[in-house]
C-alpha positions as CSV (number, residue, x, y, z in Angstrom):
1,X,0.0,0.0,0.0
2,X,1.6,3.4,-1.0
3,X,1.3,6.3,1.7
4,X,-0.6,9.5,1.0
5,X,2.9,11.6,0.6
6,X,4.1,9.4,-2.4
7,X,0.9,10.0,-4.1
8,X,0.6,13.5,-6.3
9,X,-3.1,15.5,-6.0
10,X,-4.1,15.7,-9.5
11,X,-5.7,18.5,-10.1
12,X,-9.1,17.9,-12.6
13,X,-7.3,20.7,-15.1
14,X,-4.0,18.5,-15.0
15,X,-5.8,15.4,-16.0
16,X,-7.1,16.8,-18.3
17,X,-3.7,17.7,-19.6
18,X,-2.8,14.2,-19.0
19,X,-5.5,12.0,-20.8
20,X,-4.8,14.4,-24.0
21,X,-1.1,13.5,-23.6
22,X,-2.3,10.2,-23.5
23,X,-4.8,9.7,-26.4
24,X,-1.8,11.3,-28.8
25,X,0.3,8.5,-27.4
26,X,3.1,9.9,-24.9
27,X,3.8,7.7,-21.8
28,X,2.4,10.5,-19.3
29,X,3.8,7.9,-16.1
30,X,7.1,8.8,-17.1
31,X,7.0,12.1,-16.1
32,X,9.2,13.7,-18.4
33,X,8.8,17.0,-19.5
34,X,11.8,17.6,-21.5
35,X,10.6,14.2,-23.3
36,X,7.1,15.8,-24.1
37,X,8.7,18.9,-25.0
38,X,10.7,17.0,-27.4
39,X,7.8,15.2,-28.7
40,X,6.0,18.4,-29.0
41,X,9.0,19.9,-30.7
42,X,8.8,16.9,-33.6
43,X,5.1,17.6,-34.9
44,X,4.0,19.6,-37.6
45,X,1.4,22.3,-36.7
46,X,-0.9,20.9,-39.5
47,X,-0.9,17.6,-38.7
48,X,-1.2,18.0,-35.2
49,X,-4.1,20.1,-35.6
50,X,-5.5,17.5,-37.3
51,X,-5.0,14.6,-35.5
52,X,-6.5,16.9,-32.4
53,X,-9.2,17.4,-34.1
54,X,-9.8,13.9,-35.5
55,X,-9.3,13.1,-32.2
56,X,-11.9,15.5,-30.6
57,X,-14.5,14.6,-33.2
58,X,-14.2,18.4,-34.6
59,X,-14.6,18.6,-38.7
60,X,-14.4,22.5,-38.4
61,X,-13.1,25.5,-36.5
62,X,-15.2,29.0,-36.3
63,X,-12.9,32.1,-35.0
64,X,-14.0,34.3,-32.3
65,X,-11.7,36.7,-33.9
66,X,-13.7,40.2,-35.4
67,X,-13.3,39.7,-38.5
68,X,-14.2,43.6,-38.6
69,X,-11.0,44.9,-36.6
70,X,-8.7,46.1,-40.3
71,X,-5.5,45.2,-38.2
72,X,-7.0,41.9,-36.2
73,X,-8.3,40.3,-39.6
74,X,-4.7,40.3,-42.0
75,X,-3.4,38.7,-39.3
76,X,-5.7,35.7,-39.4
77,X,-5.8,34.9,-43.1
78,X,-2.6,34.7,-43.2
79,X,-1.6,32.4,-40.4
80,X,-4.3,30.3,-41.5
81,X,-3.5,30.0,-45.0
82,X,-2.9,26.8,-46.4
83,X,-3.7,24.9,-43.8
84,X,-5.5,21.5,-44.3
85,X,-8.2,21.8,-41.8
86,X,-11.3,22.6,-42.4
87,X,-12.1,26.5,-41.4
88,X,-15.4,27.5,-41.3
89,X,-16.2,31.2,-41.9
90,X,-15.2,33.8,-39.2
91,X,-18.1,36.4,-38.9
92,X,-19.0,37.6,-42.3
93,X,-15.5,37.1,-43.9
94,X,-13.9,33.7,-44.5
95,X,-10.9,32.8,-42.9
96,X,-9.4,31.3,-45.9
């Protein structure tokens, strides 16, 4: 039987944290930060998005962003460019 000081409180944000580290695969007993970093370090934004998403049952984002802020909105298209997942329209003005 283990005592109460060799057990960590999880908080219900930090398992949270830890079943998503899980369902993408990484060995969250480990505890190894600078291994998840690393792992983190290795993806590619758009396939990482994707395979949360697949994962999350999401087929498509919608922004919060105003699409009707002149300096918010340039910003947006163009970090979103390109990307394989499916974006849904932000506001009035697509994303894409």
């Amino acid at each position: 039987m283990r005592s109460l000081s060799s057990i960590s409180p999880v908080s219900e944000a930090c398992r949270a944290w830890l079943t998503a580290l899980h369902l993408l695969g990484l060995d969250v007993k480990k505890r190894d930060l600078p291994a998840v970093r690393q792992w983190f370090a290795g993806q590619s934004v758009d396939k990482h998005l994707d395979r949360c998403m697949e994962l999350a049952g999401v087929s498509k984002i919608y922004m919060t962003n105003s699409p009707f802020d002149d300096l918010e909105r340039p910003v947006w298209r163009k970090a979103f460019a390109g990307m394989s997942v499916s974006l849904a329209p932000c506001g009035l003005i697509p994303c894409s």
